[in-house]
N, C-alpha and C positions, 0 to 999 in steps of 0.2 A: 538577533543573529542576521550579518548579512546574506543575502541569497541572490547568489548567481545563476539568474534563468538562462535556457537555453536561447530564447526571442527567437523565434522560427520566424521569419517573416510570411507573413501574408500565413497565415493556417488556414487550410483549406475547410478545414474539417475541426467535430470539436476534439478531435485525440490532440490536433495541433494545437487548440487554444488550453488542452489541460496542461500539453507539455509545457507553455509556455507559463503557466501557474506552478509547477511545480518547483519544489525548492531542492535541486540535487545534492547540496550541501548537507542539508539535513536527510534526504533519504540515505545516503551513504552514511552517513549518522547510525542511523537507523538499522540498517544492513548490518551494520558494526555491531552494534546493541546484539541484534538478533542471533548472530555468533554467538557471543557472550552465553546468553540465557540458553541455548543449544548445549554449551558445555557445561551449565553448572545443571541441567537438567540430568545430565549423566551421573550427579551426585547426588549422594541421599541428603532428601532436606533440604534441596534447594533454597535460598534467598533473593530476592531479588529488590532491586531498587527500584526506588521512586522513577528515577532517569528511564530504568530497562522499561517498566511498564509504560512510561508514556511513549516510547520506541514505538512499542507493542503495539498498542493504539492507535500511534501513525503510520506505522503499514499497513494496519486494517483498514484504516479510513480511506489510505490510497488504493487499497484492493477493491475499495468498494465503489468507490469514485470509476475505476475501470471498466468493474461490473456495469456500471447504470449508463457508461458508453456504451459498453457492448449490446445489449440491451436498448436502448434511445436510440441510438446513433445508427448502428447497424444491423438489427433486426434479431438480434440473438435471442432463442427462446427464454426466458425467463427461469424456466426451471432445468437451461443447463447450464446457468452460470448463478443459480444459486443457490441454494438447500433451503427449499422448499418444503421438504418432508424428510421424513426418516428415510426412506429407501433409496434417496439421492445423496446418502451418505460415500 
């Protein structure tokens, strides 16, 4: 798939080197997906495809990717940007 980056020049920072890794092509891809499995989540007995879970997957991995900026990069506590335990449910 081709992917059209943003190319931010010069990124100061690493949120600007991940934006520039990011494939918005496929997150909007993705986004899409996530609609999808939202509405058939409303049905009983849901199905889902091959495609929707690997969606699934890649927004995780980008959530998580975010996470471990926020956390690295800018000092965020660790246990408020992730679940940690039950109680940070």
């Amino acid at each position: 798939m081709a992917n059209k980056k943003p190319n931010i020049p010069n990124p100061t920072d690493r949120f600007g080197e991940f934006l520039n890794k990011t494939d918005f092509k496929e997150l909007k891809a993705q986004k899409s997906a996530l609609y999808k499995i939202q509405a058939k989540l409303e049905k009983p007995k849901p199905k889902f495809t091959q495609k929707e879970w690997d969606a699934l997957e890649g927004l995780i991995n980008f959530i998580d990717a975010i996470q471990d900026i926020a956390v690295d990069e800018y000092g965020v506590k660790e246990t408020k940007v992730f679940r940690i335990s039950r109680k940070d449910k």
